[in-house]
C-alpha positions, 0 to 999 in steps of 0.5 A: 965271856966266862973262864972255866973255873971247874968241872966235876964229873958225874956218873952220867953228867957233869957240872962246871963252875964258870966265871963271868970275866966282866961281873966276876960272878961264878956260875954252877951250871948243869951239863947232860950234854954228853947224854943228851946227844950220844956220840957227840961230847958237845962241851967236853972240849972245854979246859979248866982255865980257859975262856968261853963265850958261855949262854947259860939257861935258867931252869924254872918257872916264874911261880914261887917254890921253896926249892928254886932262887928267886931272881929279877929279870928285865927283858932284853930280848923276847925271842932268841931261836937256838936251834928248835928251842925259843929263848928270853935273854935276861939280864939278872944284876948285871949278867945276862941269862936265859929262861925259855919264852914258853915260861914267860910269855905272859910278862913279856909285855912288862919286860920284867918278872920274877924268875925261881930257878932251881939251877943253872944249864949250859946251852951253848958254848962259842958256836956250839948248841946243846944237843936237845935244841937241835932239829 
């Protein structure tokens, strides 16, 4: 679960500071979901202060960059359909992420990798899914 710490507004997006109720840990995430599916503000419904059971995608790959954080990510599970998208649950210290399968593949053997992200998407609040995932 994470409390909605914050939200800023931007001309097309928006970003949002949630905060693990479990680990403490604050998280700023990317939101287009209002640009991705017109006519449907998908987490506009989220308030400041509130919680939500949050699913939040790591964007990047598992090749070094100078722009992207460096984390380690043990595999919980390799195959999480949302929607048309496959996804990897991860857990990064003590909070649990996702990263697309198509990115990590060949690790998944391993059940443990680098990942460089760039930033931090949400994808999916209570029942609600990211509009891009969607058939």
């Amino acid at each position: 679960m994470h409390r909605l710490i914050s939200k800023e507004e931007a001309q097309v997006t928006r970003f949002v500071t949630l905060k693990n109720v479990e680990t403490g840990t604050e998280d700023y995430c990317f939101d287009d979901s209002d640009m991705v599916d017109v006519g449907r503000k998908d987490f506009w419904f989220m308030e400041v202060g509130k919680k939500y059971d949050c699913k939040i995608l790591l964007f990047g790959s598992v090749k070094p960059s100078r722009f992207g954080k460096r984390v380690f990510c043990q595999v919980i599970r390799d195959n999480i359909a949302r929607g048309r998208a496959h996804h990897v649950e991860v857990k990064v210290g003590e909070d649990t992420y996702y990263v697309p399968r198509s990115d990590v593949e060949d690790y998944l053997k391993d059940g443990k990798f680098y990942y460089y992200y760039t930033r931090k998407d949400l994808v999916q609040v209570n029942n609600t899914i990211h509009g891009k995932y969607l058939d």
